[in-house]
LOLUMTI-569716 format. One record per residue (C-alpha): residue in one letter; z, y, x negated. Coordinates in steps of 0.25 Angstrom, whole numbers, padded with zeros to 4 digits. Layout:
REC, code, pz, py, px
REC, A, Z, Y, X
...
//
This chain:
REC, code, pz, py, px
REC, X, 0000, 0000, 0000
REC, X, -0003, 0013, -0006
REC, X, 0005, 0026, -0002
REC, X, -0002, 0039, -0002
REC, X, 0004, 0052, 0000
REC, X, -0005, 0061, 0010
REC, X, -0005, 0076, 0005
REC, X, -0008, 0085, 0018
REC, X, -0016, 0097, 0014
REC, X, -0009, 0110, 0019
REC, X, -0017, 0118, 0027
REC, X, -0019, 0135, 0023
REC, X, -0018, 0140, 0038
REC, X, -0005, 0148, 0039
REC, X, 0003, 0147, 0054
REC, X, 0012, 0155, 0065
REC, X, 0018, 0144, 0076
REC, X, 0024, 0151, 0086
REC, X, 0032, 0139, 0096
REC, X, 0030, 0141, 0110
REC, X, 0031, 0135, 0123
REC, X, 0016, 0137, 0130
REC, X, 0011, 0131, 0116
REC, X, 0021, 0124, 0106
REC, X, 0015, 0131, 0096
REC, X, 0006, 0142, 0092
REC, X, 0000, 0143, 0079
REC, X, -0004, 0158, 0073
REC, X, -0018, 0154, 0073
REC, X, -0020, 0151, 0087
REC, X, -0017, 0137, 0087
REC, X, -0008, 0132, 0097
REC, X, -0001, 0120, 0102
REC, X, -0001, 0119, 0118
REC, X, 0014, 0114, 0124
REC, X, 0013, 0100, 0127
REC, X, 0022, 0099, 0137
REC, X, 0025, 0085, 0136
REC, X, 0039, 0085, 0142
REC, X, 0034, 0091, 0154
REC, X, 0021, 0085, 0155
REC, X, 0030, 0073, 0160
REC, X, 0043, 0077, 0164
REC, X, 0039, 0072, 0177
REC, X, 0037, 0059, 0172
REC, X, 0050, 0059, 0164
REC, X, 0058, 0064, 0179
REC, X, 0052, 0053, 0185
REC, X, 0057, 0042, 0176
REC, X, 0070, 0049, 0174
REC, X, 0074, 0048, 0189
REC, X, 0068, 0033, 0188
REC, X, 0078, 0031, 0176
REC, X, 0068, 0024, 0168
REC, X, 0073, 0026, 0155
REC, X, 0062, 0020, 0148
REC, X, 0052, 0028, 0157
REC, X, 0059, 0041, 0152
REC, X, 0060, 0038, 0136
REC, X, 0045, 0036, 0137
REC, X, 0041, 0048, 0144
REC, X, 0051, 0056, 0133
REC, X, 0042, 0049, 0122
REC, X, 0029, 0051, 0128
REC, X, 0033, 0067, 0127
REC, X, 0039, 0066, 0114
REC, X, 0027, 0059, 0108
REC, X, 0016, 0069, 0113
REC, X, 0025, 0081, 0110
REC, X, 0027, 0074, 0096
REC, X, 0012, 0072, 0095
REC, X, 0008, 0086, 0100
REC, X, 0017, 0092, 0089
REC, X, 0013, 0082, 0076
REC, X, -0002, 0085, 0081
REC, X, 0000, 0100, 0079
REC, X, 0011, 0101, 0068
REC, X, 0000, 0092, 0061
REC, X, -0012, 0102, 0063
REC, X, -0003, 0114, 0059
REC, X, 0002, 0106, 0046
REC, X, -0013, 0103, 0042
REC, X, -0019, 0117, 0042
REC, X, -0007, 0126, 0038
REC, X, -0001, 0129, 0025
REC, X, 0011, 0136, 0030
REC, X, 0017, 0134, 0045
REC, X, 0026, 0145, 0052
REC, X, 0032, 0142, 0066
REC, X, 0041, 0150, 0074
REC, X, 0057, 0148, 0073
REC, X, 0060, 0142, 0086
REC, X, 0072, 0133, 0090
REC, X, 0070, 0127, 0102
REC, X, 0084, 0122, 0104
REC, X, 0087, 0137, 0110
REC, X, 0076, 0135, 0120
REC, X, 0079, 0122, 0124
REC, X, 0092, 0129, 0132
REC, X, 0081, 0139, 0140
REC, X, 0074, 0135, 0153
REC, X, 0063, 0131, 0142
REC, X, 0070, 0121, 0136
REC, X, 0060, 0110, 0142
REC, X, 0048, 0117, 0138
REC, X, 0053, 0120, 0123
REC, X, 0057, 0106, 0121
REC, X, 0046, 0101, 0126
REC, X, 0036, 0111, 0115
REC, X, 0043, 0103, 0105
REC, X, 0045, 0115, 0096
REC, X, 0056, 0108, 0087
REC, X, 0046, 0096, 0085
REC, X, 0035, 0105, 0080
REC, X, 0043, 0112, 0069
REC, X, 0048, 0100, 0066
REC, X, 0035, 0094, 0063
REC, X, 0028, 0107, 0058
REC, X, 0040, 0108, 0048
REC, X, 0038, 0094, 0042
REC, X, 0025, 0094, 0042
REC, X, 0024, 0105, 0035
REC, X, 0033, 0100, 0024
REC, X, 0026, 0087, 0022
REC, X, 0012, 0096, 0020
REC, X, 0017, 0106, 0011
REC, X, 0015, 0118, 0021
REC, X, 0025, 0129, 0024
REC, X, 0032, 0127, 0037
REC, X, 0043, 0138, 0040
REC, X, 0049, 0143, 0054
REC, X, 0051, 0158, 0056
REC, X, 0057, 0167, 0066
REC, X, 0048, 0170, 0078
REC, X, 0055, 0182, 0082
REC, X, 0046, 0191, 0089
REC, X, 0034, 0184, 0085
REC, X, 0028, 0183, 0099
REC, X, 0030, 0201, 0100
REC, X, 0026, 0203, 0086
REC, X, 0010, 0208, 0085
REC, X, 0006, 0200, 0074
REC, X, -0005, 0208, 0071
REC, X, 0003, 0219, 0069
REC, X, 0016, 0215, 0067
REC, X, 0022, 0225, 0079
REC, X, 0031, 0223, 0091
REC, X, 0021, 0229, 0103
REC, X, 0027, 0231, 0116
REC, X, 0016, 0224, 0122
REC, X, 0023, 0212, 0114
REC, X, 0028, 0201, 0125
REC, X, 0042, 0202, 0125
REC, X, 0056, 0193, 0130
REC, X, 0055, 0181, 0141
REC, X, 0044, 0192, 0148
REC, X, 0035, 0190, 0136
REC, X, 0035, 0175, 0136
REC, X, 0024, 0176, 0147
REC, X, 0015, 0185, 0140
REC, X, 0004, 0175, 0131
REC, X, -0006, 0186, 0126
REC, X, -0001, 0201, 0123
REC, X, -0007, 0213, 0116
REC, X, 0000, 0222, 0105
REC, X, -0001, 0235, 0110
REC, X, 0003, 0239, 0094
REC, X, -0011, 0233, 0088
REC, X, -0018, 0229, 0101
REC, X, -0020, 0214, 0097
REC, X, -0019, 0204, 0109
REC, X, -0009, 0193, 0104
REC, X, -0008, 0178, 0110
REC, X, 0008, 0177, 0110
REC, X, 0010, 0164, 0102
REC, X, -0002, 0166, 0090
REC, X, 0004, 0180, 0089
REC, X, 0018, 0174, 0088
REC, X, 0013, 0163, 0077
REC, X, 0007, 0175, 0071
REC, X, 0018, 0182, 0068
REC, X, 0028, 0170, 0066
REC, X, 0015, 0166, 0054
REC, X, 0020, 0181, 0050
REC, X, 0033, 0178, 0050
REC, X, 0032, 0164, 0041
REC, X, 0024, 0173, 0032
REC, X, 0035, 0183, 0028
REC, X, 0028, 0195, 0035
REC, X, 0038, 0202, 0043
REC, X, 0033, 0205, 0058
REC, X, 0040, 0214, 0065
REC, X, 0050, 0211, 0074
REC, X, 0051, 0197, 0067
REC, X, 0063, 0195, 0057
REC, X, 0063, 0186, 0048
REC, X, 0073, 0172, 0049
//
Protein backbone atom coordinates (compact mmCIF):
# COMPACT_ATOMS: atom_id res chain seq x y z
CA UNK A 1 0.00 0.00 0.00
CA UNK A 2 1.54 3.21 -0.87
CA UNK A 3 0.43 6.49 1.25
CA UNK A 4 0.46 9.65 -0.57
CA UNK A 5 -0.04 12.95 1.11
CA UNK A 6 -2.46 15.26 -1.17
CA UNK A 7 -1.25 19.00 -1.37
CA UNK A 8 -4.46 21.18 -2.06
CA UNK A 9 -3.56 24.23 -4.10
CA UNK A 10 -4.84 27.55 -2.17
CA UNK A 11 -6.73 29.57 -4.26
CA UNK A 12 -5.70 33.76 -4.76
CA UNK A 13 -9.57 35.04 -4.39
CA UNK A 14 -9.79 36.96 -1.14
CA UNK A 15 -13.40 36.64 0.74
CA UNK A 16 -16.14 38.73 2.92
CA UNK A 17 -18.92 36.12 4.61
CA UNK A 18 -21.55 37.69 5.89
CA UNK A 19 -23.91 34.76 7.90
CA UNK A 20 -27.56 35.29 7.61
CA UNK A 21 -30.80 33.67 7.70
CA UNK A 22 -32.41 34.35 3.99
CA UNK A 23 -29.06 32.64 2.87
CA UNK A 24 -26.60 31.11 5.16
CA UNK A 25 -23.98 32.70 3.86
CA UNK A 26 -23.04 35.59 1.39
CA UNK A 27 -19.75 35.76 -0.09
CA UNK A 28 -18.25 39.46 -1.03
CA UNK A 29 -18.22 38.62 -4.62
CA UNK A 30 -21.72 37.79 -4.92
CA UNK A 31 -21.68 34.18 -4.33
CA UNK A 32 -24.24 32.91 -2.12
CA UNK A 33 -25.42 30.03 -0.15
CA UNK A 34 -29.46 29.68 -0.21
CA UNK A 35 -30.91 28.49 3.38
CA UNK A 36 -31.86 25.08 3.19
CA UNK A 37 -34.32 24.74 5.54
CA UNK A 38 -33.95 21.34 6.29
CA UNK A 39 -35.57 21.21 9.87
CA UNK A 40 -38.42 22.85 8.44
CA UNK A 41 -38.87 21.30 5.34
CA UNK A 42 -39.92 18.18 7.56
CA UNK A 43 -40.94 19.29 10.74
CA UNK A 44 -44.27 18.03 9.65
CA UNK A 45 -43.01 14.64 9.26
CA UNK A 46 -40.98 14.80 12.38
CA UNK A 47 -44.73 16.02 14.58
CA UNK A 48 -46.36 13.16 13.05
CA UNK A 49 -44.01 10.53 14.14
CA UNK A 50 -43.42 12.22 17.59
CA UNK A 51 -47.13 12.11 18.42
CA UNK A 52 -47.06 8.19 17.11
CA UNK A 53 -44.04 7.80 19.39
CA UNK A 54 -42.00 5.90 16.89
CA UNK A 55 -38.72 6.56 18.23
CA UNK A 56 -36.91 5.06 15.40
CA UNK A 57 -39.17 7.11 13.04
CA UNK A 58 -38.03 10.33 14.78
CA UNK A 59 -34.10 9.51 15.04
CA UNK A 60 -34.21 9.06 11.31
CA UNK A 61 -35.90 11.93 10.35
CA UNK A 62 -33.31 13.88 12.76
CA UNK A 63 -30.44 12.14 10.58
CA UNK A 64 -31.88 12.74 7.19
CA UNK A 65 -31.82 16.70 8.33
CA UNK A 66 -28.62 16.46 9.75
CA UNK A 67 -27.00 14.74 6.79
CA UNK A 68 -28.23 17.16 4.05
CA UNK A 69 -27.47 20.26 6.37
CA UNK A 70 -24.04 18.54 6.72
CA UNK A 71 -23.81 18.04 2.91
CA UNK A 72 -24.89 21.57 2.00
CA UNK A 73 -22.31 23.10 4.15
CA UNK A 74 -19.02 20.39 3.24
CA UNK A 75 -20.14 21.30 -0.47
CA UNK A 76 -19.80 24.91 -0.09
CA UNK A 77 -17.01 25.23 2.76
CA UNK A 78 -15.21 23.05 -0.02
CA UNK A 79 -15.84 25.38 -3.12
CA UNK A 80 -14.77 28.51 -0.77
CA UNK A 81 -11.41 26.57 0.46
CA UNK A 82 -10.56 25.83 -3.26
CA UNK A 83 -10.60 29.13 -4.84
CA UNK A 84 -9.54 31.41 -1.65
CA UNK A 85 -6.13 32.23 -0.34
CA UNK A 86 -7.43 34.08 2.76
CA UNK A 87 -11.35 33.60 4.17
CA UNK A 88 -13.02 36.21 6.59
CA UNK A 89 -16.42 35.48 8.09
CA UNK A 90 -18.44 37.52 10.23
CA UNK A 91 -18.17 36.91 14.28
CA UNK A 92 -21.59 35.62 15.10
CA UNK A 93 -22.41 33.31 17.91
CA UNK A 94 -25.47 31.65 17.47
CA UNK A 95 -26.08 30.43 21.09
CA UNK A 96 -27.40 34.22 21.66
CA UNK A 97 -29.97 33.75 18.93
CA UNK A 98 -31.00 30.51 19.73
CA UNK A 99 -32.88 32.34 22.90
CA UNK A 100 -35.07 34.67 20.26
CA UNK A 101 -38.29 33.70 18.54
CA UNK A 102 -35.48 32.87 15.73
CA UNK A 103 -34.03 30.13 17.54
CA UNK A 104 -35.52 27.45 14.98
CA UNK A 105 -34.51 29.31 12.06
CA UNK A 106 -30.76 29.88 13.16
CA UNK A 107 -30.13 26.45 14.13
CA UNK A 108 -31.48 25.29 11.58
CA UNK A 109 -28.70 27.66 9.11
CA UNK A 110 -26.26 25.70 10.71
CA UNK A 111 -24.00 28.78 11.19
CA UNK A 112 -21.72 27.03 13.88
CA UNK A 113 -21.15 23.95 11.43
CA UNK A 114 -20.05 26.33 8.68
CA UNK A 115 -17.36 27.90 10.63
CA UNK A 116 -16.50 24.98 11.95
CA UNK A 117 -15.74 23.49 8.67
CA UNK A 118 -14.55 26.78 7.10
CA UNK A 119 -11.90 26.93 9.98
CA UNK A 120 -10.40 23.57 9.39
CA UNK A 121 -10.39 23.38 6.20
CA UNK A 122 -8.67 26.26 5.99
CA UNK A 123 -6.01 25.01 8.26
CA UNK A 124 -5.59 21.86 6.47
CA UNK A 125 -5.06 23.98 3.05
CA UNK A 126 -2.79 26.58 4.31
CA UNK A 127 -5.24 29.57 3.79
CA UNK A 128 -6.12 32.33 6.27
CA UNK A 129 -9.23 31.79 7.89
CA UNK A 130 -9.99 34.58 10.83
CA UNK A 131 -13.40 35.63 12.30
CA UNK A 132 -14.11 39.61 12.75
CA UNK A 133 -16.46 41.72 14.20
CA UNK A 134 -19.54 42.38 12.09
CA UNK A 135 -20.62 45.41 13.82
CA UNK A 136 -22.21 47.68 11.52
CA UNK A 137 -21.19 45.96 8.56
CA UNK A 138 -24.67 45.85 6.88
CA UNK A 139 -25.01 50.29 7.53
CA UNK A 140 -21.54 50.66 6.39
CA UNK A 141 -21.19 51.92 2.52
CA UNK A 142 -18.48 49.93 1.45
CA UNK A 143 -17.85 51.93 -1.24
CA UNK A 144 -17.34 54.76 0.74
CA UNK A 145 -16.81 53.87 3.93
CA UNK A 146 -19.70 56.23 5.60
CA UNK A 147 -22.72 55.85 7.63
CA UNK A 148 -25.64 57.24 5.26
CA UNK A 149 -28.95 57.82 6.81
CA UNK A 150 -30.52 55.98 4.04
CA UNK A 151 -28.62 52.96 5.86
CA UNK A 152 -31.28 50.27 6.91
CA UNK A 153 -31.37 50.57 10.58
CA UNK A 154 -32.44 48.17 14.04
CA UNK A 155 -35.15 45.31 13.82
CA UNK A 156 -37.00 47.89 11.07
CA UNK A 157 -34.11 47.55 8.75
CA UNK A 158 -34.01 43.73 8.78
CA UNK A 159 -36.84 43.97 5.95
CA UNK A 160 -34.98 46.19 3.72
CA UNK A 161 -32.66 43.77 0.97
CA UNK A 162 -31.38 46.42 -1.50
CA UNK A 163 -30.64 50.15 -0.31
CA UNK A 164 -29.04 53.18 -1.79
CA UNK A 165 -26.19 55.46 -0.03
CA UNK A 166 -27.43 58.85 -0.24
CA UNK A 167 -23.55 59.84 0.73
CA UNK A 168 -21.93 58.30 -2.84
CA UNK A 169 -25.18 57.19 -4.56
CA UNK A 170 -24.26 53.60 -5.05
CA UNK A 171 -27.19 50.91 -4.63
CA UNK A 172 -26.09 48.13 -2.34
CA UNK A 173 -27.44 44.51 -1.97
CA UNK A 174 -27.56 44.23 1.91
CA UNK A 175 -25.62 41.03 2.41
CA UNK A 176 -22.59 41.58 -0.39
CA UNK A 177 -22.36 44.92 1.12
CA UNK A 178 -22.07 43.51 4.47
CA UNK A 179 -19.37 40.77 3.20
CA UNK A 180 -17.75 43.65 1.74
CA UNK A 181 -17.06 45.40 4.59
CA UNK A 182 -16.42 42.44 6.96
CA UNK A 183 -13.55 41.39 3.68
CA UNK A 184 -12.60 45.33 4.97
CA UNK A 185 -12.57 44.61 8.37
CA UNK A 186 -10.30 41.10 7.99
CA UNK A 187 -7.90 43.13 6.06
CA UNK A 188 -7.06 45.85 8.86
CA UNK A 189 -8.73 48.68 7.11
CA UNK A 190 -10.85 50.61 9.41
CA UNK A 191 -14.57 51.25 8.24
CA UNK A 192 -16.25 53.61 10.02
CA UNK A 193 -18.55 52.81 12.40
CA UNK A 194 -16.78 49.28 12.79
CA UNK A 195 -14.18 48.83 15.83
CA UNK A 196 -11.97 46.44 15.75
CA UNK A 197 -12.14 42.92 18.25
Amino acid sequence: MVEVEAVVPAGQDKIGIDLGLKDTATCSDGTKLEAGRFYRDLEPKLAIAQRAKNKKRVQAIHAKIANRRKDALHQFSRQLVNRAGELYVGHVKPSSLTQTKMAKSVLDVGWGMLKTMLEYKCAGAGIVFKAVNEAYTTQTCSNCGALPDSRPKGIAGLGIREWTCSACGVRHDRDINAAQNILAVGHGRPVVGIPVL
